[in-house]
PQR file with spaces between the fields and no chain letter, atoms N, CA, C, O and H, PARSE charges and radii, in Angstrom:
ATOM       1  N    UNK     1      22.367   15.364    3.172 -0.4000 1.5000
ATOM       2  CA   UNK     1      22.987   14.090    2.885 -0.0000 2.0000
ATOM       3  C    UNK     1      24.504   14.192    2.966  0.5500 1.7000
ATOM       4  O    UNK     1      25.086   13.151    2.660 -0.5500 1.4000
ATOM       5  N    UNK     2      25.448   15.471    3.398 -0.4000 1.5000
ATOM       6  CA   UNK     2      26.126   15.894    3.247 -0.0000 2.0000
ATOM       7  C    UNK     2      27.084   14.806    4.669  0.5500 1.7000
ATOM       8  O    UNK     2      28.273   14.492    4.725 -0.5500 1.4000
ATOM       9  H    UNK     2      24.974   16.316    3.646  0.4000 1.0000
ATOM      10  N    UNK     3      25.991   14.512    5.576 -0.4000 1.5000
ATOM      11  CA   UNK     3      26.966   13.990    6.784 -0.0000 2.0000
ATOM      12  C    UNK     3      26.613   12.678    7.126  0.5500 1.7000
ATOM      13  O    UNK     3      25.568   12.188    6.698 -0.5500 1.4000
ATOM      14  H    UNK     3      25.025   14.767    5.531  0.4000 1.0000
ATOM      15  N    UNK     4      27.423   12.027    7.896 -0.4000 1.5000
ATOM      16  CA   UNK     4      27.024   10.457    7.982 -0.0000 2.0000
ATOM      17  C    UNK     4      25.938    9.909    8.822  0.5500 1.7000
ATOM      18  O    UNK     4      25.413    8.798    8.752 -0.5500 1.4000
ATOM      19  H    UNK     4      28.272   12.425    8.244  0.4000 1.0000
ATOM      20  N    UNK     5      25.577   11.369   10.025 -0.4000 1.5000
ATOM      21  CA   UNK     5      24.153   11.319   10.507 -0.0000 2.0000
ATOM      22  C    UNK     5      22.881   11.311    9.814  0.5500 1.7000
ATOM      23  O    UNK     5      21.870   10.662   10.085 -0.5500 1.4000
ATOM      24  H    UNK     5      26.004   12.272   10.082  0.4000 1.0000
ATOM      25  N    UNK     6      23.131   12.287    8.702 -0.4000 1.5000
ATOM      26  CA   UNK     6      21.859   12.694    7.540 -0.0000 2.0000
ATOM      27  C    UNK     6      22.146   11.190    7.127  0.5500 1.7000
ATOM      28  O    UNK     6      21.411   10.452    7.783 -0.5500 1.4000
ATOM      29  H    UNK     6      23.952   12.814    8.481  0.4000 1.0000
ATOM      30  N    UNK     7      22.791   10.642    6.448 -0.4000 1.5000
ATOM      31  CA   UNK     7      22.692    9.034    5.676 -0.0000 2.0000
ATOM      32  C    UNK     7      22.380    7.824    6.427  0.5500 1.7000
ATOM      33  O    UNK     7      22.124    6.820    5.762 -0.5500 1.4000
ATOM      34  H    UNK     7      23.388   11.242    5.916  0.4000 1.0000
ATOM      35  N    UNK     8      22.355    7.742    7.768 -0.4000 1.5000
ATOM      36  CA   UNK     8      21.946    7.235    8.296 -0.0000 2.0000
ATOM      37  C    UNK     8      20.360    7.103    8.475  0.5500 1.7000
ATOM      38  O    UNK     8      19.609    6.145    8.292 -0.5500 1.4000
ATOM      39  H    UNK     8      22.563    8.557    8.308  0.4000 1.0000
ATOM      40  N    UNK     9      20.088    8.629    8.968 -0.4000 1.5000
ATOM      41  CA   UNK     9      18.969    8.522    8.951 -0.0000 2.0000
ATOM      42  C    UNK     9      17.697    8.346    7.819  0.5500 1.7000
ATOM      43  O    UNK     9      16.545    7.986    8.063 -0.5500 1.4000
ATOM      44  H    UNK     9      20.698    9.408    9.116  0.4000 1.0000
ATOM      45  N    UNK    10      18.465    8.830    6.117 -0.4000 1.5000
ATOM      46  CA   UNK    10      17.585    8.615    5.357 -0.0000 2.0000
ATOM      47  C    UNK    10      17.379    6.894    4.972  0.5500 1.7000
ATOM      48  O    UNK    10      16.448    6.418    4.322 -0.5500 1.4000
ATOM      49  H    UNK    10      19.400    9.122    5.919  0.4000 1.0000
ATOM      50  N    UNK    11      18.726    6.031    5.680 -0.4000 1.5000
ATOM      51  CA   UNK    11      18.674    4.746    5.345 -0.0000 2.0000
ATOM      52  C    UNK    11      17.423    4.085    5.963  0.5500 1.7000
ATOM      53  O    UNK    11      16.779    3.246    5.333 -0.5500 1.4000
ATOM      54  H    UNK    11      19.483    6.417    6.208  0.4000 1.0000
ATOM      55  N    UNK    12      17.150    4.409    6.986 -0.4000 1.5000
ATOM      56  CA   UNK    12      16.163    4.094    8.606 -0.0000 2.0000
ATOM      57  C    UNK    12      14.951    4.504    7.693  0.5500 1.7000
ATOM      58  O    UNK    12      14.055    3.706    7.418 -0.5500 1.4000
ATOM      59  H    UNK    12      17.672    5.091    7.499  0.4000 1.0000
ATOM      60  N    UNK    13      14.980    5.800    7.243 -0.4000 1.5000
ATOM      61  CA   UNK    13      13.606    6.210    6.670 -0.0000 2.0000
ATOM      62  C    UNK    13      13.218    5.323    5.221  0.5500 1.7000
ATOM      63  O    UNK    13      12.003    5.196    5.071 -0.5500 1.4000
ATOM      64  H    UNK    13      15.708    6.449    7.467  0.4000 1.0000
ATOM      65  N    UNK    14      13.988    4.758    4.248 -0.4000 1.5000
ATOM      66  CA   UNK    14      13.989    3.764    3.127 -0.0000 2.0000
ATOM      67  C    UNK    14      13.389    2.538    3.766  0.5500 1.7000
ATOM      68  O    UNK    14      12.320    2.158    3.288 -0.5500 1.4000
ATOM      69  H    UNK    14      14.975    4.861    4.370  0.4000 1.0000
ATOM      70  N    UNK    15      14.012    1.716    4.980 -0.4000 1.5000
ATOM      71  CA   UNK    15      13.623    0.791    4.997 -0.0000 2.0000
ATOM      72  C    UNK    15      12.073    1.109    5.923  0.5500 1.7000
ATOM      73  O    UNK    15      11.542    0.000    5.985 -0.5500 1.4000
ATOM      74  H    UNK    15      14.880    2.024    5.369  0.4000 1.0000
ATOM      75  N    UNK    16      11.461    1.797    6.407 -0.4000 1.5000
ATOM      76  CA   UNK    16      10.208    1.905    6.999 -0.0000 2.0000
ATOM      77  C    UNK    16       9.458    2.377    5.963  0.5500 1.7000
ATOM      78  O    UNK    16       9.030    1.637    5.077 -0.5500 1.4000
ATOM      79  H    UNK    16      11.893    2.697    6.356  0.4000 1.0000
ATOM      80  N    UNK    17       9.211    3.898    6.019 -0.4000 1.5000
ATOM      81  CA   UNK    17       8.626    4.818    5.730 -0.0000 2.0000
ATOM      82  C    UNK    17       8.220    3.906    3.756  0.5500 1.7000
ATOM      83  O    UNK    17       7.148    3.404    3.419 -0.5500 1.4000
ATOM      84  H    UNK    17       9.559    4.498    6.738  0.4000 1.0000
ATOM      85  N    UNK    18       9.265    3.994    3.062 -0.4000 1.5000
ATOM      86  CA   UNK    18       9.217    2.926    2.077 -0.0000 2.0000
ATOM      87  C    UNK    18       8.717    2.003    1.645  0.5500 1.7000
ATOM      88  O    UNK    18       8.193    1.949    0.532 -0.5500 1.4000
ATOM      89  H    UNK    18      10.136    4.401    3.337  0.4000 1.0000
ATOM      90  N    UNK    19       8.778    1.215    2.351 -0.4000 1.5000
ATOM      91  CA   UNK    19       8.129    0.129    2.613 -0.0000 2.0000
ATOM      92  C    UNK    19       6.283    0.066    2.642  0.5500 1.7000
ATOM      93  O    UNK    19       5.634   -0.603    1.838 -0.5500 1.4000
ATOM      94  H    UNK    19       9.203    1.259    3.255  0.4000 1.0000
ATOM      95  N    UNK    20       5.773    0.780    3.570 -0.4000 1.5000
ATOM      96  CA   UNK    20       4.327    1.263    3.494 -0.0000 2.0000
ATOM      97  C    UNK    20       4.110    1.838    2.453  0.5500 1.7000
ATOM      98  O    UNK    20       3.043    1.558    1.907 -0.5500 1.4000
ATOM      99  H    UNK    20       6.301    1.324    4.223  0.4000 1.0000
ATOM     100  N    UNK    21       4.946    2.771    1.830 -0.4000 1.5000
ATOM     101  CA   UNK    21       3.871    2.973    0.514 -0.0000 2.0000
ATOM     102  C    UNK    21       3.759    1.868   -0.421  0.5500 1.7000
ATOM     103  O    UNK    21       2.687    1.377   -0.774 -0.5500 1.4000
ATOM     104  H    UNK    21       5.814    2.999    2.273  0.4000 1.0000
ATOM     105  N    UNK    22       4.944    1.486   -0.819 -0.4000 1.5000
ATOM     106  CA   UNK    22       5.073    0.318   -1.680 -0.0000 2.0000
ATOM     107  C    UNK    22       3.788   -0.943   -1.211  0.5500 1.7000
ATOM     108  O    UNK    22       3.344   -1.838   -1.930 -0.5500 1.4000
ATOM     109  H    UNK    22       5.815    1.885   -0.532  0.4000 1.0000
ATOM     110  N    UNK    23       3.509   -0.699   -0.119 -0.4000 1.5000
ATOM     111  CA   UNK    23       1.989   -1.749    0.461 -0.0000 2.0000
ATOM     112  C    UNK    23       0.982   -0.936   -0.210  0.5500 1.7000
ATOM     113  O    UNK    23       0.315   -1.388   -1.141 -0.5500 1.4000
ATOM     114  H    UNK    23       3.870    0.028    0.466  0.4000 1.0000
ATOM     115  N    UNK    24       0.858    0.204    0.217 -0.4000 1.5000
ATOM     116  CA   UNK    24      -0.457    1.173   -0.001 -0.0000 2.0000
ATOM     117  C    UNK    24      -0.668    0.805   -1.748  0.5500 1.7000
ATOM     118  O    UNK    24      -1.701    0.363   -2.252 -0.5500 1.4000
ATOM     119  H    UNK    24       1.400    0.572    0.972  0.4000 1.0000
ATOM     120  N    UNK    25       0.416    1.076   -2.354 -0.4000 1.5000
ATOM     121  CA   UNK    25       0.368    1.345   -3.511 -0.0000 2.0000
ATOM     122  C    UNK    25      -0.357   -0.376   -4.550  0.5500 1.7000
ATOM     123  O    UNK    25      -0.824   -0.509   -5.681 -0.5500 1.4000
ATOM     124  H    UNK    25       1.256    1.434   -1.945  0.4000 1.0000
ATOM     125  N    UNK    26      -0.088   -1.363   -3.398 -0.4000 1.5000
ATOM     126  CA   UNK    26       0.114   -3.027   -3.873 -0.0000 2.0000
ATOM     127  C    UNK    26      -1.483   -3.341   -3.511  0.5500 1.7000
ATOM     128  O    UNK    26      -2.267   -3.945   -4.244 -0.5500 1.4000
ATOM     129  H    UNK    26       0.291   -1.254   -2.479  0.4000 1.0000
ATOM     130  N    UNK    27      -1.702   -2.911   -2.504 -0.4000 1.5000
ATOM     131  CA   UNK    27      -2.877   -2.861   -2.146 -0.0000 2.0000
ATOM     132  C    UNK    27      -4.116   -1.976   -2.637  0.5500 1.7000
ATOM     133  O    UNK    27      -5.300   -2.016   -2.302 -0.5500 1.4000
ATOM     134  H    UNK    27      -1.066   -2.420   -1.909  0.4000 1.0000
ATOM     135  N    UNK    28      -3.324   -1.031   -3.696 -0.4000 1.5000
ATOM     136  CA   UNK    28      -4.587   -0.278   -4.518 -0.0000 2.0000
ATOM     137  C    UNK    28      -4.898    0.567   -4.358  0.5500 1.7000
ATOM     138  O    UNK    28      -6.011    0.861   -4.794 -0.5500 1.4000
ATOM     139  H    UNK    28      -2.363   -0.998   -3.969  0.4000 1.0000
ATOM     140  N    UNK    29      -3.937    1.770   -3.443 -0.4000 1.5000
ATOM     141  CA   UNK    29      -3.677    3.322   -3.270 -0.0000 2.0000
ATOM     142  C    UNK    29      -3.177    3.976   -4.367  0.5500 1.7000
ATOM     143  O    UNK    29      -2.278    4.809   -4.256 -0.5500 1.4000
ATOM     144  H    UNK    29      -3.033    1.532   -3.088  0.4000 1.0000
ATOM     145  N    UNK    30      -3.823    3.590   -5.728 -0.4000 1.5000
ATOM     146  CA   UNK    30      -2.629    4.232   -6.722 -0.0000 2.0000
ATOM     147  C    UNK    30      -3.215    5.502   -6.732  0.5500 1.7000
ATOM     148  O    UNK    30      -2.628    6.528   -6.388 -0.5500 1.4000
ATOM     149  H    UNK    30      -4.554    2.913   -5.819  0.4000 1.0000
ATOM     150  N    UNK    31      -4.792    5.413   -7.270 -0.4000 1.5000
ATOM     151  CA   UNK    31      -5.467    6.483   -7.728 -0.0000 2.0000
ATOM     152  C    UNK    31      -6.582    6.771   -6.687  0.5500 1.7000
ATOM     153  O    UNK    31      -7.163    5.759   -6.295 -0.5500 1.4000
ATOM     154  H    UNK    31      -5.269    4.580   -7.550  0.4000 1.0000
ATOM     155  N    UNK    32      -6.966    7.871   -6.197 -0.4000 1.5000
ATOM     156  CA   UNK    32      -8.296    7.849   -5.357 -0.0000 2.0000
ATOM     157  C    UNK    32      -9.652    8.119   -6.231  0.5500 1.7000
ATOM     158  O    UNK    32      -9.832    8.814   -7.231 -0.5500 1.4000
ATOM     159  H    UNK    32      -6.495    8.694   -6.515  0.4000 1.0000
ATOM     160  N    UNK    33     -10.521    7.311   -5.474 -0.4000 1.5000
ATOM     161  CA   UNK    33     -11.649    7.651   -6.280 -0.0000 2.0000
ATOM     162  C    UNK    33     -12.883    8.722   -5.899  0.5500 1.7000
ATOM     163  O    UNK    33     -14.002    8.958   -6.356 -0.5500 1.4000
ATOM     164  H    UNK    33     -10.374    6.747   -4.661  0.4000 1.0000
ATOM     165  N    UNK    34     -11.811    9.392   -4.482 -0.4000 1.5000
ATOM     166  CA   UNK    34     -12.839   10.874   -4.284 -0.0000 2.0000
ATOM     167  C    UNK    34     -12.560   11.817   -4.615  0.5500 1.7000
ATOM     168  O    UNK    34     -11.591   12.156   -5.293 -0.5500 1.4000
ATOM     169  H    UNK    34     -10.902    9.201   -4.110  0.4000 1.0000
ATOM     170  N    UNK    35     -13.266   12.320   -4.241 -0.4000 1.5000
ATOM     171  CA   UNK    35     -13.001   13.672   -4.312 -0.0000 2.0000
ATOM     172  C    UNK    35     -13.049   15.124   -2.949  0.5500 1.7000
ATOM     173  O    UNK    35     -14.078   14.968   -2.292 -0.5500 1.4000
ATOM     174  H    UNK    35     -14.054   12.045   -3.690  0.4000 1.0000
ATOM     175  N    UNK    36     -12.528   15.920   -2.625 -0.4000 1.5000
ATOM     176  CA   UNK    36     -12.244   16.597   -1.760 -0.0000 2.0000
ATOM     177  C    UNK    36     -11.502   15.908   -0.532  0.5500 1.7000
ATOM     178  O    UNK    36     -11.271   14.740   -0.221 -0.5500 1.4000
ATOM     179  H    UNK    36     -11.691   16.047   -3.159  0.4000 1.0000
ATOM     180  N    UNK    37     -11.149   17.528    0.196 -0.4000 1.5000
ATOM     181  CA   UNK    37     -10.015   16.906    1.185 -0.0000 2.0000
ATOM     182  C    UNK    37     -10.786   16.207    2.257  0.5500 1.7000
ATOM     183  O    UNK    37     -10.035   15.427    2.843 -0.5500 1.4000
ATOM     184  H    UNK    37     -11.336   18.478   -0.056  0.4000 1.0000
ATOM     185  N    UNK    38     -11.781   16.195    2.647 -0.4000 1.5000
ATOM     186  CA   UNK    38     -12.713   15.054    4.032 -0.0000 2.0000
ATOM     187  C    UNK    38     -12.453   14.329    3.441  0.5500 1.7000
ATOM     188  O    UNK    38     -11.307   13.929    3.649 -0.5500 1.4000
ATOM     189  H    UNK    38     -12.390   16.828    2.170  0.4000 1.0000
ATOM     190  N    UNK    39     -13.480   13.380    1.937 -0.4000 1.5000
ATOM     191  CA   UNK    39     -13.159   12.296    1.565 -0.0000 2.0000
ATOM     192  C    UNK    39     -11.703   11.626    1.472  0.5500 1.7000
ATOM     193  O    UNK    39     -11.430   10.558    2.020 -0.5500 1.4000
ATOM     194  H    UNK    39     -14.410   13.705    1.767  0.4000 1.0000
ATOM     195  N    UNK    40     -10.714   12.458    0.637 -0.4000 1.5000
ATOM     196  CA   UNK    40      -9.425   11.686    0.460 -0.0000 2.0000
ATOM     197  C    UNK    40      -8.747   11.276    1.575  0.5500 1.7000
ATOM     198  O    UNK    40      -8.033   10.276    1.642 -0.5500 1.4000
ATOM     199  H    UNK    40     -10.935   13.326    0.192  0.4000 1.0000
ATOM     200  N    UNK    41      -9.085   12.425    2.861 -0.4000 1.5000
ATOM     201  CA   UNK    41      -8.693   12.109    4.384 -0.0000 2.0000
ATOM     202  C    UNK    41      -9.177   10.574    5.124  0.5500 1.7000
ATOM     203  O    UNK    41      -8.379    9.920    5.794 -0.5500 1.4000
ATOM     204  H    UNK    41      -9.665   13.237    2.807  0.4000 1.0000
ATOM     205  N    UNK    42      -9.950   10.336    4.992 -0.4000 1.5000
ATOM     206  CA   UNK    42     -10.978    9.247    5.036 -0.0000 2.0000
ATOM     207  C    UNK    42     -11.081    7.764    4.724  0.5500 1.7000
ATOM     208  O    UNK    42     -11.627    6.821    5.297 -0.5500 1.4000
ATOM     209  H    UNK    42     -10.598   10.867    4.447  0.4000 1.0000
ATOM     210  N    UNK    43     -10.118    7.934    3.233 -0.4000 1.5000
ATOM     211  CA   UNK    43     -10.029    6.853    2.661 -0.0000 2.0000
ATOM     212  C    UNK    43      -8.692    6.945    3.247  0.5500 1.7000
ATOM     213  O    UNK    43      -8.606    5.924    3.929 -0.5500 1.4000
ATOM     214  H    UNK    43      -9.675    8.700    2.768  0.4000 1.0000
ATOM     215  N    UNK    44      -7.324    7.769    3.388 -0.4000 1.5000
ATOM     216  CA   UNK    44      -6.225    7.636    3.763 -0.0000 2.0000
ATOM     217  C    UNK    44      -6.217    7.036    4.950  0.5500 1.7000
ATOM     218  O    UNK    44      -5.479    6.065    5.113 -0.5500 1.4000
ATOM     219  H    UNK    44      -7.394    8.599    2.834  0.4000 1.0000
ATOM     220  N    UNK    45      -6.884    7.421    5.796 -0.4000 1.5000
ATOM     221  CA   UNK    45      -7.374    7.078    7.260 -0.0000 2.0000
ATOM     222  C    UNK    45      -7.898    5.394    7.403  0.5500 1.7000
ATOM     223  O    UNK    45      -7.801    4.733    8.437 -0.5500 1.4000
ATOM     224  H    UNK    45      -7.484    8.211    5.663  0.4000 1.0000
ATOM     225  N    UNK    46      -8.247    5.095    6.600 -0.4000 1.5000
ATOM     226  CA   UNK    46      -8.897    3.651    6.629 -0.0000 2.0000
ATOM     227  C    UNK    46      -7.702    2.966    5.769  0.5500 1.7000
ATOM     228  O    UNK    46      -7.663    1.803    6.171 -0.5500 1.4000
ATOM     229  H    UNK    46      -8.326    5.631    5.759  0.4000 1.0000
ATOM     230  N    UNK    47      -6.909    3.112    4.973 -0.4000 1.5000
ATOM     231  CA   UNK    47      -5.727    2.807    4.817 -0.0000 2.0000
ATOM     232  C    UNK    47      -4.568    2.647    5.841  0.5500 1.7000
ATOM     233  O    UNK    47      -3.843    1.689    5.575 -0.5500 1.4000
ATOM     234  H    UNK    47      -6.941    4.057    4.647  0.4000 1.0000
ATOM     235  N    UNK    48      -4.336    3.119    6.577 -0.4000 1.5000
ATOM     236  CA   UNK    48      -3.699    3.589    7.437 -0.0000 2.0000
ATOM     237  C    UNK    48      -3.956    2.394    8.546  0.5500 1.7000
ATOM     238  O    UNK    48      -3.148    1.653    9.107 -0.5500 1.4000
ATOM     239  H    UNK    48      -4.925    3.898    6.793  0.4000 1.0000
ATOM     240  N    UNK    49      -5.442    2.496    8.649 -0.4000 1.5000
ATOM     241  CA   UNK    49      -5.865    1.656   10.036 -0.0000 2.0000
ATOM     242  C    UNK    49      -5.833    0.182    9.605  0.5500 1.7000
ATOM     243  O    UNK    49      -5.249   -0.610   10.345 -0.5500 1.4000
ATOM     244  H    UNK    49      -6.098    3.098    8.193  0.4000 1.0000
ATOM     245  N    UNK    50      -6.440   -0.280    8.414 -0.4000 1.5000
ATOM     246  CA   UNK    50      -6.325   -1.183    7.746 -0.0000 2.0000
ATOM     247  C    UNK    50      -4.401   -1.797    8.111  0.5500 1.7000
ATOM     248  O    UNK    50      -4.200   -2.622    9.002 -0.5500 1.4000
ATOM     249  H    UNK    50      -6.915    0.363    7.814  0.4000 1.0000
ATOM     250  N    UNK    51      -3.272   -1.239    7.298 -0.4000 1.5000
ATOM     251  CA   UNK    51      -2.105   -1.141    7.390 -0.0000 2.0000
ATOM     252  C    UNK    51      -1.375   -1.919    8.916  0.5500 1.7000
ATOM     253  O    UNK    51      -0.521   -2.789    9.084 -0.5500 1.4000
ATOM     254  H    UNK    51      -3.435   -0.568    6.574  0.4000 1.0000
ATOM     255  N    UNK    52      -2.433   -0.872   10.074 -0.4000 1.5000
ATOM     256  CA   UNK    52      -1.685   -1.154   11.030 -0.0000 2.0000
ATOM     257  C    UNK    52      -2.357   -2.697   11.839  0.5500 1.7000
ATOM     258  O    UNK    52      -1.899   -3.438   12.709 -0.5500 1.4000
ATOM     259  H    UNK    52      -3.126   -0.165    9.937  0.4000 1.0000
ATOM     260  N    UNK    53      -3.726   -2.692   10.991 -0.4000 1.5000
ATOM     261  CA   UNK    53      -4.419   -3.691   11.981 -0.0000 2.0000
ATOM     262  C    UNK    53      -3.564   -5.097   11.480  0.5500 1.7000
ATOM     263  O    UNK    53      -3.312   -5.942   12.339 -0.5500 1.4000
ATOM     264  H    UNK    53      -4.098   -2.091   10.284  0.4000 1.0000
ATOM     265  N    UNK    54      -3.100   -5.328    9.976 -0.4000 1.5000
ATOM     266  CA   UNK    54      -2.351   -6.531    9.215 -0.0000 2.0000
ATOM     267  C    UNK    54      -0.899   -6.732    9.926  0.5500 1.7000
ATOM     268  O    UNK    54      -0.271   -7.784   10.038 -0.5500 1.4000
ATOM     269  H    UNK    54      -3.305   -4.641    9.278  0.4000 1.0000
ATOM     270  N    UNK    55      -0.630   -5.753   10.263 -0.4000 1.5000
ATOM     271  CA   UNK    55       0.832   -5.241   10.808 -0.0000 2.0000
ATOM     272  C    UNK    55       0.767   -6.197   12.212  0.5500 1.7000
ATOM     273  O    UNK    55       1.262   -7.317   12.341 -0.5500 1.4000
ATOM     274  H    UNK    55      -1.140   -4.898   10.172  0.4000 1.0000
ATOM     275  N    UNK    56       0.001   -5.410   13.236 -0.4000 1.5000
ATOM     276  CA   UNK    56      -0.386   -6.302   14.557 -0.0000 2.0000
ATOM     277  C    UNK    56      -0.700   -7.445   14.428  0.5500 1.7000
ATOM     278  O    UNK    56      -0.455   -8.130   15.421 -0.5500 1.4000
ATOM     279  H    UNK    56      -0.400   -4.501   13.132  0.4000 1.0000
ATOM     280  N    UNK    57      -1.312   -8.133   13.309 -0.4000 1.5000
ATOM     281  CA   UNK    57      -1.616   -9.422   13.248 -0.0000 2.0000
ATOM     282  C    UNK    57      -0.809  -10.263   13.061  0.5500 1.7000
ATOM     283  O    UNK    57      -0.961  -11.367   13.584 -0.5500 1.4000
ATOM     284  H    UNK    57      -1.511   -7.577   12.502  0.4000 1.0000
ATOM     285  N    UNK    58       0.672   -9.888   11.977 -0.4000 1.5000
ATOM     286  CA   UNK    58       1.276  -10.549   11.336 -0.0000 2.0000
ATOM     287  C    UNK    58       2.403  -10.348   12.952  0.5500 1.7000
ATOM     288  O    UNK    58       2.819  -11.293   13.622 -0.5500 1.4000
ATOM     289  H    UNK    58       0.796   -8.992   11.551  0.4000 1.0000
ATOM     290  N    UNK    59       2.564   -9.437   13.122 -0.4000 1.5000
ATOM     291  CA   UNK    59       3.769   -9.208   14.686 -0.0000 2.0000
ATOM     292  C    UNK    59       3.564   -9.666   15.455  0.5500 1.7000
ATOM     293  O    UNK    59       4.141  -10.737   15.643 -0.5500 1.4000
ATOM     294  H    UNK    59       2.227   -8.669   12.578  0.4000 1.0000
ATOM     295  N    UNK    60       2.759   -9.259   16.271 -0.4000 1.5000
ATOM     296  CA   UNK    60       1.721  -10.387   17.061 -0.0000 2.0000
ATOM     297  C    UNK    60       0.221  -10.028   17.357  0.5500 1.7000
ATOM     298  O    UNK    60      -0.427   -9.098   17.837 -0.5500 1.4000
ATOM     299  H    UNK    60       2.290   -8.389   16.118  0.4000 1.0000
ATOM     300  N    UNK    61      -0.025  -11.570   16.678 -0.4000 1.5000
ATOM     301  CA   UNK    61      -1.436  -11.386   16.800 -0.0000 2.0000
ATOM     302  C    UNK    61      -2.276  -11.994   18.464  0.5500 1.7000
ATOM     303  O    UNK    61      -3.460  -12.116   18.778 -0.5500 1.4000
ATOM     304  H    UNK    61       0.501  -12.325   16.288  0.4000 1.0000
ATOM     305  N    UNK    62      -1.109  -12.227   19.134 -0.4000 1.5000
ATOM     306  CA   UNK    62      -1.705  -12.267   20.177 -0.0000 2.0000
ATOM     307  C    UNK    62      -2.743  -10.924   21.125  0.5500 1.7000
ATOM     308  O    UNK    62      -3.582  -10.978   22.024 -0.5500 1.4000
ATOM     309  H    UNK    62      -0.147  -12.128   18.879  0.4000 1.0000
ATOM     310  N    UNK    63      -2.106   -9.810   20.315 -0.4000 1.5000
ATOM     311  CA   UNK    63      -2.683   -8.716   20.951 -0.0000 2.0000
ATOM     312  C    UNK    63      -4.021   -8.475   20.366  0.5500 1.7000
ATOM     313  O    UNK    63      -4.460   -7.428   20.840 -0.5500 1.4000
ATOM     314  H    UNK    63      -1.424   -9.767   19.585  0.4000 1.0000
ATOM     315  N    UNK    64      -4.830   -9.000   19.552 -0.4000 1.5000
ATOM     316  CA   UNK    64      -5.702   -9.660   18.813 -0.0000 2.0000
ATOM     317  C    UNK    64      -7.117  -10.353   19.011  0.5500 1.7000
ATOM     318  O    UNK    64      -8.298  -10.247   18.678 -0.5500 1.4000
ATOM     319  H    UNK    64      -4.473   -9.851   19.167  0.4000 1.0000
ATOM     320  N    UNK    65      -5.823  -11.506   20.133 -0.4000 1.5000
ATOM     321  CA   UNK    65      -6.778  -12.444   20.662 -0.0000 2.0000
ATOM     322  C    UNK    65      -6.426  -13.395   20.206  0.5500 1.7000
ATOM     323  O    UNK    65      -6.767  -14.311   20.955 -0.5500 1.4000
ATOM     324  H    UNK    65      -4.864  -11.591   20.403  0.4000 1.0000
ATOM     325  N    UNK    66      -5.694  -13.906   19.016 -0.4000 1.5000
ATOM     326  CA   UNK    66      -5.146  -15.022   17.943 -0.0000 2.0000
ATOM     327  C    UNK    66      -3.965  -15.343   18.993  0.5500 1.7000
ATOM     328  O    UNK    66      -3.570  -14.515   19.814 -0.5500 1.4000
ATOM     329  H    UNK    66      -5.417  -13.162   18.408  0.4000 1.0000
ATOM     330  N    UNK    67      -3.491  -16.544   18.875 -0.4000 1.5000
ATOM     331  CA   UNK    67      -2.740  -17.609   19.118 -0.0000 2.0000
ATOM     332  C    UNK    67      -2.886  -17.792   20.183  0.5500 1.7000
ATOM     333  O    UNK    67      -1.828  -18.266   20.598 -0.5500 1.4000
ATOM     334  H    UNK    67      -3.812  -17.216   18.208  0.4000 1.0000
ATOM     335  N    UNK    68      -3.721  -17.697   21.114 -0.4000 1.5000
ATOM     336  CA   UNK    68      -2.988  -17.678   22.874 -0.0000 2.0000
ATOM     337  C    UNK    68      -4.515  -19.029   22.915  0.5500 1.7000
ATOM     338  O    UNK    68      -5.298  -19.488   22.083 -0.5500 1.4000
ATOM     339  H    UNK    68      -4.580  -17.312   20.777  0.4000 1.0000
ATOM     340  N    UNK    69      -4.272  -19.193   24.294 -0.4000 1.5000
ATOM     341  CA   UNK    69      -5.235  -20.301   24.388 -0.0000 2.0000
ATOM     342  C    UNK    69      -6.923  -19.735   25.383  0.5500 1.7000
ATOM     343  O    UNK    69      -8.034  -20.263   25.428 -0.5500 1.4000
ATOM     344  H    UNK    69      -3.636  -18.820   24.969  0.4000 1.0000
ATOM     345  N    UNK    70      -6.464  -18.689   25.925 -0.4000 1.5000
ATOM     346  CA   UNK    70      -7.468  -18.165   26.449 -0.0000 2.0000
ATOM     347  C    UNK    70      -8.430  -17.122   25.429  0.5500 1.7000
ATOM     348  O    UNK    70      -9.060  -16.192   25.933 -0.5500 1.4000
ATOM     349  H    UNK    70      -5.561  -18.260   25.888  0.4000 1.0000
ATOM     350  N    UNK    71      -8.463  -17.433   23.732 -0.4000 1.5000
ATOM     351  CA   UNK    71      -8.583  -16.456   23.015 -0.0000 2.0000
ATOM     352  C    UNK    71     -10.273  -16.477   22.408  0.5500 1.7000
ATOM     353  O    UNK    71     -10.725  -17.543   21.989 -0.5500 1.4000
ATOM     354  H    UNK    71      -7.951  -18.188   23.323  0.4000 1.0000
ATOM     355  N    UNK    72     -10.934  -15.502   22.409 -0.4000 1.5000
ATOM     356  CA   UNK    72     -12.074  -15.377   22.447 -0.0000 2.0000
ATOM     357  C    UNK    72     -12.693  -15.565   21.422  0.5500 1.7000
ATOM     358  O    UNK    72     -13.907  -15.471   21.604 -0.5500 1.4000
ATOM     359  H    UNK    72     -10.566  -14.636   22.749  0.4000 1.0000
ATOM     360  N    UNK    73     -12.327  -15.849   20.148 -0.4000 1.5000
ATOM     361  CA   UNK    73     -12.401  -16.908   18.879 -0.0000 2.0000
ATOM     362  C    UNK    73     -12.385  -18.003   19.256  0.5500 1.7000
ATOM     363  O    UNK    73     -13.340  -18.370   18.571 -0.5500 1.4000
ATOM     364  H    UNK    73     -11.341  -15.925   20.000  0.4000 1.0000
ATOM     365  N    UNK    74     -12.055  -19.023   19.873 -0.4000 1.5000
ATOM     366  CA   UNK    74     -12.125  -20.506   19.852 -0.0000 2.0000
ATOM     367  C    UNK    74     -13.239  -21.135   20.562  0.5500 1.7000
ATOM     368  O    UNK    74     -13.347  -22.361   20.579 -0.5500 1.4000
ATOM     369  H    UNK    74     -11.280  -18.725   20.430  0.4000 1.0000
């Protein structure tokens, strides 16, 4: 943290990296309810995918299939 490159970059990492847990955590990642490393992998993993699928939807959900007019929902 010593240089203005290091502060930069931990700023970049606050507003991302940050941000997702503070979801994980809102969304009910506080405590796990397995046990061992497959399971906890598993549930992290479906967190994760979960995370990114809300992410694409809310950015664009055209990639989806949502909003466009040729979209395979309507």
């Amino acid at each position: 943290m010593g240089t203005d490159e290091a502060r930069k970059v931990y700023k970049e990492r606050a507003a991302t990296a940050e941000c997702v847990n503070a979801l994980a955590r809102e969304r009910g990642l506080t405590r796990l309810r397995v046990r061992g490393r497959t399971k906890v992998r598993g549930v992290l993993l479906l967190h994760a995918l979960a995370h990114n699928l809300m992410r694409t939807f809310a950015l664009a959900p055209e990639l989806l299939g949502f909003g466009t007019q040729h979209s395979p929902f309507r």
